[in-house]
ROKOL-702087 format. One record per residue (C-alpha): x, y, z; residue in one letter. Coordinates in pm, whole numbers, plus 50000, padded with zeros to 5 digits. Layout:
BEGIN
XYZA;...
! end
This chain:
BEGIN
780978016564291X;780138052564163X;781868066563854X;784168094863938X;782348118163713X;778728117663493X;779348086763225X;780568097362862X;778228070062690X;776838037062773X;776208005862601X;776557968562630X;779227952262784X;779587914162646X;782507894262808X;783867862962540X;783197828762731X;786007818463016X;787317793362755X;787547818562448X;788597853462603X;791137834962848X;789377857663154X;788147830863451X;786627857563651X;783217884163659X;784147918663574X;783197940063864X;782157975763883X;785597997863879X;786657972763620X;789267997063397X;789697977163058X;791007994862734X;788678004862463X;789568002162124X;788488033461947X;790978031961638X;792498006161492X;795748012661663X;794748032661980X;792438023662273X;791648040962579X;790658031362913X;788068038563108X;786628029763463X;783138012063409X;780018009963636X;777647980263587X;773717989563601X;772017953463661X;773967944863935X;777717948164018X;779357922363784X;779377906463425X;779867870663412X;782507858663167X;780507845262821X;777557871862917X;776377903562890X;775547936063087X;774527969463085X;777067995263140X;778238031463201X;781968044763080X;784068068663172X;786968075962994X;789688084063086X;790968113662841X;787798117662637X;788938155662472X;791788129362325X;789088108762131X;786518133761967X;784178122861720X;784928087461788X;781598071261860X;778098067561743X;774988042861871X;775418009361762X;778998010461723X;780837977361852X;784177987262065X;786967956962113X;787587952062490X;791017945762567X;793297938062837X;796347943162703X;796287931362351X;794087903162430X;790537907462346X;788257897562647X;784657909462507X;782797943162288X;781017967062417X;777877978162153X;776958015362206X;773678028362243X;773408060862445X;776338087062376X;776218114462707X;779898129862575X;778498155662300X;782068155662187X;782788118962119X;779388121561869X;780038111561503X;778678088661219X;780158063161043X;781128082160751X;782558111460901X;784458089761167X;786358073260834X;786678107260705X;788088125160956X;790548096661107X;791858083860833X;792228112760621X;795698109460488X;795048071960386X;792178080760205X;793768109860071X;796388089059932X;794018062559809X;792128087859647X;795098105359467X;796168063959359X;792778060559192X;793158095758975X;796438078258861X;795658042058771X;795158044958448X;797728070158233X;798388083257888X;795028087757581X;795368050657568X;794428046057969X;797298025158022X;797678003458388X;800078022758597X;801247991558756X;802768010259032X;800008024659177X;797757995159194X;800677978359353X;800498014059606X;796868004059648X;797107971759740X;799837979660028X;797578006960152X;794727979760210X;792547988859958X;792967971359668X;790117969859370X;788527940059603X;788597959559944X;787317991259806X;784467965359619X;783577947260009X;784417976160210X;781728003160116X;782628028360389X;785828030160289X;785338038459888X;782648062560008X;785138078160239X;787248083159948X;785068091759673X;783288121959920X;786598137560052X;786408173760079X;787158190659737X;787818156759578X;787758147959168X;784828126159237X;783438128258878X;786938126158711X;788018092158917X;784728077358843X;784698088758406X;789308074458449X;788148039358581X;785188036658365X;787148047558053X;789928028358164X;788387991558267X;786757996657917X;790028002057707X;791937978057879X;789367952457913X;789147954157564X;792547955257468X;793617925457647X;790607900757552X;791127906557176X;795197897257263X;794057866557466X;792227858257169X;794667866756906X;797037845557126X;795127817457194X;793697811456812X;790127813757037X;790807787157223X;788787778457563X;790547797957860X;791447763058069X;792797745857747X;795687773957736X;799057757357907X;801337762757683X;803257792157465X;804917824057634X;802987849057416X;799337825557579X;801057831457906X;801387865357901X;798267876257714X;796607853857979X;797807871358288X;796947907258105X;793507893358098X;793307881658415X;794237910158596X;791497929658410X;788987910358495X;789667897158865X;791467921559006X;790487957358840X;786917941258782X;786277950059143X;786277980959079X;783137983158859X;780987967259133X;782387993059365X;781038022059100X;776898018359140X;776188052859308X;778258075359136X;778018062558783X;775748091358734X;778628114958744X;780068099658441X;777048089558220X;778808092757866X;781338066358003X;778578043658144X;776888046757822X;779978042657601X;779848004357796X;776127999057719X;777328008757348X;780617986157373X;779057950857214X;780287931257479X;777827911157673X;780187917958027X;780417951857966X;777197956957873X;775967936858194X;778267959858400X;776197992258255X;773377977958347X;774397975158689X;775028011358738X;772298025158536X;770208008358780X;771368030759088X;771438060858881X;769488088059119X;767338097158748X;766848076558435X;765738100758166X;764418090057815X;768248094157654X;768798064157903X;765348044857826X;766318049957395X;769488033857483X;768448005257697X;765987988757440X;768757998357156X;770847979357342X;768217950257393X;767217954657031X;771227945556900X;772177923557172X;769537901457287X;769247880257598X;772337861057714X;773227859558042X;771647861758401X;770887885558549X;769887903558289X;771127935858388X;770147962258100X;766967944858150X;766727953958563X;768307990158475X;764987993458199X;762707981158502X;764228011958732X;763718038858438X;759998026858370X;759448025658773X;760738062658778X;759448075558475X;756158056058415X;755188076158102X;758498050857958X;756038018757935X;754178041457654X;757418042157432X;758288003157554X;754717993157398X;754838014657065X;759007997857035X;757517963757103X;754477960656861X;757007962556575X;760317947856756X;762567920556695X;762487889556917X;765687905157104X;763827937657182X;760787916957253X;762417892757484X;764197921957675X;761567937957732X;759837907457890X;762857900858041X;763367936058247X;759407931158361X;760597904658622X;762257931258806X;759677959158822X;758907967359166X;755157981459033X;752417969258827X;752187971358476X;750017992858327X;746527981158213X;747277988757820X;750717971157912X;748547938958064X;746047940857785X;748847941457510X;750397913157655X;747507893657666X;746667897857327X;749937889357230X;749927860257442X;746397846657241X;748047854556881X;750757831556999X;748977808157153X;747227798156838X;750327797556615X;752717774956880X;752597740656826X;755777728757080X;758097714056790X;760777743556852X;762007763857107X;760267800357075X;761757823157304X;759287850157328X;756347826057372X;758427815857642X;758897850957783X;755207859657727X;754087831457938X;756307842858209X;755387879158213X;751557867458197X;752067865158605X;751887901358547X;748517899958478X;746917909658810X;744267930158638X;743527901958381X;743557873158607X;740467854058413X;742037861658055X;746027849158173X;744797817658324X;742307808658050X;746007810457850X;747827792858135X;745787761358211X;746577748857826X;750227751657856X;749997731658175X;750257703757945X;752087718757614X;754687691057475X;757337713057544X;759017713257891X;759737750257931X;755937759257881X;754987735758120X;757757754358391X;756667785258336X;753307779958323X;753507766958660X;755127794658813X;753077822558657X;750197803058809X;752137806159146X;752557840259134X;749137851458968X;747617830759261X;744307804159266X;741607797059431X;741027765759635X;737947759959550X;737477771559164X;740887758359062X;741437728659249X;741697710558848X;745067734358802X;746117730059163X;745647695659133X;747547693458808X;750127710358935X;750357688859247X;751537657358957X;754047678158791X;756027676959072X;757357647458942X;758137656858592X;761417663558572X;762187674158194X;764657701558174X;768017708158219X;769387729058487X;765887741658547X;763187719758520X;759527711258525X;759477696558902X;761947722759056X;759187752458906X;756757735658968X;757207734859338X;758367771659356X;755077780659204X;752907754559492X;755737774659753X;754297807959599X;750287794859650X;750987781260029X;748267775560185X;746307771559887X;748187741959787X;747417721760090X;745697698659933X;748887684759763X;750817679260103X;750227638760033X;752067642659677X;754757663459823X;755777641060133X;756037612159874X;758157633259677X;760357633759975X;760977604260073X;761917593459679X;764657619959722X;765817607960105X;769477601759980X;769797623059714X;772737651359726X;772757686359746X;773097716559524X;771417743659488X;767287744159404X;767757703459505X;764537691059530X;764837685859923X;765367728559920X;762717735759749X;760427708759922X;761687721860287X;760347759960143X;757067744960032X;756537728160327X;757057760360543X;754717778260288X;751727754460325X;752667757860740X;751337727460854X;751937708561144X;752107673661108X;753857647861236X;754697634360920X;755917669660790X;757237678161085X;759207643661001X;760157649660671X;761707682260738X;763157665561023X;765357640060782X;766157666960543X;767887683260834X;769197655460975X;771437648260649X;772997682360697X;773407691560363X;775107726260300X;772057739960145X;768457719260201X;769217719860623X;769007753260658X;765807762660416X;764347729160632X;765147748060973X;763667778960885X;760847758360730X;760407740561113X;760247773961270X;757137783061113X;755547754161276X;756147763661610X;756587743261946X;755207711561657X;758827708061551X;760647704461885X;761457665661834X;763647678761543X;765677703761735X;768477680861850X;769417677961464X;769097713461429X;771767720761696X;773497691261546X;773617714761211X;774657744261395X;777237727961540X;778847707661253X;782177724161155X;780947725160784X;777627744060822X;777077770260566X;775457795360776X;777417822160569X;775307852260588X;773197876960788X;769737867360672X;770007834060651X;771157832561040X;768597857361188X;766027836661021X;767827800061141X;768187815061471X;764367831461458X;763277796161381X;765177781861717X;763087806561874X;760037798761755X;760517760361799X;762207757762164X;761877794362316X;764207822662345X;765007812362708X;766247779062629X;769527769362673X;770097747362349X;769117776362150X;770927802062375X;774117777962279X;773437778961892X;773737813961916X;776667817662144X;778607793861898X;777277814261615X;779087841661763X;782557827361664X;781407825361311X;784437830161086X;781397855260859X;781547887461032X;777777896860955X;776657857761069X;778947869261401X;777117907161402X;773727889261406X;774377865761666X;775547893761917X;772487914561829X;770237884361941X;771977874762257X;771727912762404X;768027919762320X;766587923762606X;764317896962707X;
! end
């Protein structure tokens, strides 16, 4: 059938499987379902099919729409939007947009939140300007209470960025003022209420309080700061900038979680001037290293990849600085996204010699430690870093030896010239000194990091699985990090092919799906392991839990069995009823590409 007019948009039409969407039969051109452009309002509309006449229940068409009041729905739509279908209030399928004809029903994302929810975030807005009263920035109970009845509570405005960007760019909104209250106001109270759990507790450890009504209380004051109103400061990065004294009274505050939250949104300020550079390695320079990430240090890394002319003043600090500076400045090198400076690589080099002859292993010496690391940095000075590396490849101390090996990794060797290190490196997989981190779990990120180069170690490395066959998983397990060196090195081997196999197999939460991935970059090699990896899939407790981990699991079914077979074409259907949205979003995206 013909549409009784020229279509208002079209998209894809995907109908839910018979046994999910509770429709038994094909939808047919003329088919009138409702459309749900609001979240309490749908319209219907008459729809024409264009590959044929019909959709099959638990597949997908292309289709054309026609309304059926479109001047009632204006600025409801935009391509790639996904639209419930309903019938009734039963959802039988979505429809993803991707060609709007309907000028009118044109919008974005943002101004579709603005415009149709405007007294909700109006009110949301005006609860924010009000959460914290009085000079002493008191909680106004009441209002966070109003906020979490209007759906946006301090962790829904933190996960639902459209929302608190609806909000903070409202027409003629205090922007600037509700971002310097909550700033000022987390700060105060956060404060306040840690040095009364404190005072309250005599200092004792948070899970050993159970008893005493003035604990109790202090307690909950606490806790409320910190996991409920503490979503609001990851909410914050992009419009910190409009409140910089505030951020900077955090950096300022003393307190490693404050001071970490700073960090955080000095790194998506728009500029970071020198004021902000002086005050980042005073910071560093007081504080020191103590927790990961080290966020002052990644907010340092953003002003020097902004304002290059920084690493001048970071050199001319560090010659003379204090092993806090100095390690904080190593530190915040790990997350430049440019290359040092050749005075920057020289200086550490140097530095790296000096210490070098004056370390003998009997003590821990943490900016040794941190110049060995940042020696990966080296790209100009390849010849002078590893002549420094190779040594520590066998220092007494374990944390040398780690991060020896994965500077190596990233600075990168040569097969031929240093099959010694590679070689060398290829037995420390089976050191395992350390603690959390240790020798054998950097040393095969660093042979992940060569690939190919490390081939020659592939006989170590399949022993290494088998010895760890049974073991459990956790994260950075050996069978993890084995499964990502085996996809780096890429060959195809039975017995590879086999190990990842097992590792899969076991379906651990966390090693199955780097040894998937891992099997897809061997190609048609690892079919006789795809029946385990629809196994995983399948299992009730997968942890397939976000989107790029399942377009790369589901790129890797691909790549093994073909995008036209139906084992993998049933992965991703069932990955479609993901109880993760964005592992659900992906899923959908891969079953209507066209083929």
């Amino acid at each position: 059938m013909k549409l009784p007019r020229p279509a208002d948009f079209e998209g894809i039409l995907s109908l839910l499987a018979a046994d999910n969407g509770d429709r038994q039969a094909a939808a047919h051109s003329g088919y009138s379902p409702a459309h749900q452009l609001y979240a309490h309002e749908a319209s219907s509309g008459i729809h024409e099919y264009l590959d044929g006449d019909q959709v099959q229940p638990g597949s997908s068409g292309r289709v054309a729409v026609c309304l059926s009041a479109p001047d009632r729905y204006p600025a409801s739509l935009w391509e790639g939007r996904e639209i419930h279908i309903l019938e009734g209030k039963r959802q039988v399928g979505w429809l993803t947009v991707n060609k709007i004809h309907n000028a009118a029903l044109r919008t974005s994302p943002a101004d579709y939140l603005a415009k149709w929810q405007a007294p909700r975030l109006a009110e949301i807005g005006a609860c924010l300007l009000k959460l914290f009263q009085g000079d002493d920035y008191q909680i106004h109970h009441p209002t966070l209470q109003r906020l979490h009845a209007l759906q946006a509570s301090p962790l829904h405005l933190r996960m639902d960025a459209e929302l608190f960007k609806g909000v903070m760019r409202m027409p003629g909104y205090a922007t600037a003022d509700a971002v310097a209250s909550i700033l000022t106001g987390y700060r105060l109270n956060y404060t306040r209420s840690l040095a009364a759990f404190q005072a309250a507790s005599k200092n004792e450890k948070f899970l050993g309080l159970v008893q005493g009504g003035a604990r109790k209380k202090a307690q909950e004051a606490y806790t409320l700061v910190v996991t409920d109103l503490g979503h609001l400061m990851h909410a914050l990065p992009g419009y910190g900038h409009l409140a910089e004294e505030e951020v900077l009274a955090l950096l300022d505050s003393g307190d490693t979680f404050l001071i970490s939250s700073a960090g955080t949104i000095m790194e998506a300020f728009p500029t970071l001037h020198e004021q902000h550079l002086e005050q980042l390695l005073a910071t560093m320079e007081k504080q020191g290293v103590h927790q990961w990430p080290y966020q002052p240090g990644i907010a340092l890394a953003a002003a020097l990849t902004q304002n290059p002319w920084g690493f001048e003043t970071v050199m001319n600090r560090f010659e003379n600085a204090n092993d806090n500076l100095q390690v904080g400045i190593l530190e915040s090198f790990k997350s430049l996204e440019m290359a040092l400076p050749l005075p920057m690589q020289d200086m550490l080099v140097r530095r790296a010699q000096v210490a070098d002859r004056n370390h003998h292993g009997e003590v821990y010496d943490e900016v040794y430690s941190s110049i060995i690391v940042a020696l990966a940095l080296c790209k100009d000075r390849p010849a002078e870093a590893l002549a420094i590396l190779a040594p520590c490849l066998a220092s007494e101390a374990w944390y040398i030896r780690g991060n020896a090996a994965v500077s190596l990794g990233i600075l990168g060797l040569s097969t031929v010239k240093d099959a010694a290190l590679i070689n060398r490196l290829g037995d420390m997989i089976f050191d395992t000194e350390g603690h959390d981190w240790d020798v054998q779990s950097a040393t095969l990120q660093a042979l992940t990091k060569l690939g190919g180069t490390a081939h020659s170690q592939l006989s170590k490395l399949l022993r290494l699985a088998q010895m760890h066959e049974k073991e459990d998983d956790f994260y950075d397990c050996p069978n993890q990090l084995l499964a990502n060196c085996f996809g780096a090195i890429a060959d195809d081997s039975a017995a590879v092919v086999a190990a990842l196999h097992k590792i899969v197999a076991r379906q651990g939460h966390i090693s199955a799906g780097a040894a998937i991935i891992a099997l897809g970059k061997l190609g048609k090699a690892a079919l006789p392991a795809m029946e385990a990896i629809e196994a995983f899939i399948f299992h009730e407790d997968s942890y397939i839990e976000d989107a790029e981990q399942a377009r790369a699991i589901i790129t890797a079914c691909i790549a093994i069995s073909g995008a036209d077979d139906t084992r993998v074409n049933n992965c991703i259907r069932h990955l479609t009823k993901s109880v993760h949205a964005e592992v659900a979003e992906v899923a959908h995206q891969f079953l209507t590409m066209p083929s």
